[in-house]
C-alpha positions in Angstrom: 108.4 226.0 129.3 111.2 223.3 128.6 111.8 222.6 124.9 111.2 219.1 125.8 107.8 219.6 127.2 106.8 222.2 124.0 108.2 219.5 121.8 106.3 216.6 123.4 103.1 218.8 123.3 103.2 219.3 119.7 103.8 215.6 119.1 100.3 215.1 121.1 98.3 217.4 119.3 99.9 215.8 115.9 98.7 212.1 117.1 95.2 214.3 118.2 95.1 215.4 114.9 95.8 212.3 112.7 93.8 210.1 115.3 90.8 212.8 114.2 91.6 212.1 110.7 92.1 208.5 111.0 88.2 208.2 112.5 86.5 210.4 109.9 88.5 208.4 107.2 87.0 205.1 108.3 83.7 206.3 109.3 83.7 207.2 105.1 84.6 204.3 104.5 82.5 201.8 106.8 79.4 204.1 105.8 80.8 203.5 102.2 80.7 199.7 102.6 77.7 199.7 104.3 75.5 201.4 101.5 77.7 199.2 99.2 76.2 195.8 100.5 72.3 197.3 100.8 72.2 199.1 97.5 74.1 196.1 95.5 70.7 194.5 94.1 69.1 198.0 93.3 72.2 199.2 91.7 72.5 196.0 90.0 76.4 195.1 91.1 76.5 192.0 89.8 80.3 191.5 91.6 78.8 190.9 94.8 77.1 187.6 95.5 76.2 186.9 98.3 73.0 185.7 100.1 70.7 189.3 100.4 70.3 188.4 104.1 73.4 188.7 104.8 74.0 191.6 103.0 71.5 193.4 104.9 73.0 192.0 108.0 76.5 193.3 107.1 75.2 196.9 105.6 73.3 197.8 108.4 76.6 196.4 110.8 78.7 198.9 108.5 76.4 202.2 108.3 76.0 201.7 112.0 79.5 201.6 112.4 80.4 204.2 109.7 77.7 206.4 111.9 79.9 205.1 115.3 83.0 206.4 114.0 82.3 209.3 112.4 79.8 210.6 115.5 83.3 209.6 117.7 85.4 211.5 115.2 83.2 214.7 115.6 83.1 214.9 119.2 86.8 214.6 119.8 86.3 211.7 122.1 89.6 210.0 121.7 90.7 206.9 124.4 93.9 207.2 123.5 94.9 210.1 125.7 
């Protein structure tokens, strides 16, 4: 095998790796941001104000995303290959 070819494999199973990374990071944190917005009132976080509705709207958008990306990230399905 070329040192060109080793080299460029290594520097796609670095991307695989950070890309990995990079989904389970943002799953965490869309999950996080989704629990934020629908426990803000039992918590009593009085920095959010909003309308409830829509911070039902938006919490369920972001734990169904956080869910999205970190089902994605587990799997190893990337599209960027």
């Amino acid at each position: 095998m070329p040192v060109h070819q080793n080299w460029e494999d290594d520097k796609q199973k670095k991307k695989q790796s950070y890309m990995s990374l990079y989904n389970y990071v943002m799953g965490a944190l869309w999950l996080c941001v989704g629990l934020l917005f629908l426990l803000n009132k039992p918590l009593n976080i009085d920095w959010i104000k909003s309308d409830p509705v829509i911070d039902t709207i938006f919490g369920l958008v972001g734990v169904a995303y956080g869910a999205f990306r970190l089902y994605r990230a587990s799997n190893k399905k990337d599209s960027f290959r």
